[in-house]
C-alpha positions in Angstrom: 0.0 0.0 0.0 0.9 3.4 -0.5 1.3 5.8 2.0 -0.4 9.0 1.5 1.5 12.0 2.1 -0.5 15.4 3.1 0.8 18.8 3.1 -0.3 19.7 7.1 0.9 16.7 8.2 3.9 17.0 10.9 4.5 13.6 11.8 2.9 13.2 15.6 0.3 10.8 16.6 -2.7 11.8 17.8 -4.2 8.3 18.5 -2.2 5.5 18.9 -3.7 2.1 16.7 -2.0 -0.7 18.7 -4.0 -3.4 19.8 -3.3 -6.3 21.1 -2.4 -9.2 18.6 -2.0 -6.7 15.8 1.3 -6.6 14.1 3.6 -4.1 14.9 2.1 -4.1 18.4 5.1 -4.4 20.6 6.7 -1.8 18.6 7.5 1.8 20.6 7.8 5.1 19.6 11.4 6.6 21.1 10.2 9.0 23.4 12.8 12.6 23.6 14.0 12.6 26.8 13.0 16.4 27.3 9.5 15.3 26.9 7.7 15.1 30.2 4.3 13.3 30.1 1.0 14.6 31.8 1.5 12.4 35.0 5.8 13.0 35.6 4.6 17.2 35.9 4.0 18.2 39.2 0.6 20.5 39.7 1.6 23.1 42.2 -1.5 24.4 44.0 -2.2 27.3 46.4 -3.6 26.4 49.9 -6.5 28.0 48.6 -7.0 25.4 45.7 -5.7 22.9 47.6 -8.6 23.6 50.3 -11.1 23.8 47.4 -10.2 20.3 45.8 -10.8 18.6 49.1 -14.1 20.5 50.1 -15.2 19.4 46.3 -13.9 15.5 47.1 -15.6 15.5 50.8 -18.7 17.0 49.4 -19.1 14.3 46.6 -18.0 11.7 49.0 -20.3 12.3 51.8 -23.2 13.4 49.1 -22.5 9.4 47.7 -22.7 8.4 51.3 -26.3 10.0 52.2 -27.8 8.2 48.9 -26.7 4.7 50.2 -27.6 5.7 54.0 -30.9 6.7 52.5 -31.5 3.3 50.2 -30.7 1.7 53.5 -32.8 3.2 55.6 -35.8 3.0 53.3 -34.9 -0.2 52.8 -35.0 -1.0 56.5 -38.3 0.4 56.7 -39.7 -1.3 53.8 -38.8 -4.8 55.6 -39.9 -3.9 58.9 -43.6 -2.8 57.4 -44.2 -4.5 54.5 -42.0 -8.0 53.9 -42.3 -8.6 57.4 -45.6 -7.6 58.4 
């Protein structure tokens, strides 16, 4: 097959194809060593930010905790009036 060659094209990948079982699947990319990837760079937050991530983590933890206390509770009253009555 020929490989088509476009006039905007500057070489990177945008989405890599390799799947499992594929040819070429255990090939790798060289990666430049002055190339950091998203999880190597540390986020440096202000104790302001820092304070407002972990209100925003609590608050969705606890609201995910009231739902299930809630099931259970209605649950608990649905056996005790109904099922078991």
């Amino acid at each position: 097959m020929n490989k088509r060659e476009y006039d905007d094209d500057d070489g990177r990948v945008i989405v890599p194809m390799d799947v499992d079982g594929m040819p070429g699947f255990f090939k790798r990319r060289k990666k430049d060593e002055n190339e950091e990837t998203p999880r190597k760079q540390k986020i440096k937050l202000s104790k302001q930010e820092q304070r407002a991530v972990t209100g925003g983590v609590l608050r969705a933890a606890f609201t995910v905790l009231f739902i299930y206390a809630v099931v259970f509770a209605l649950f608990i009253l649905f056996c005790q009036f109904v099922w078991f009555k």
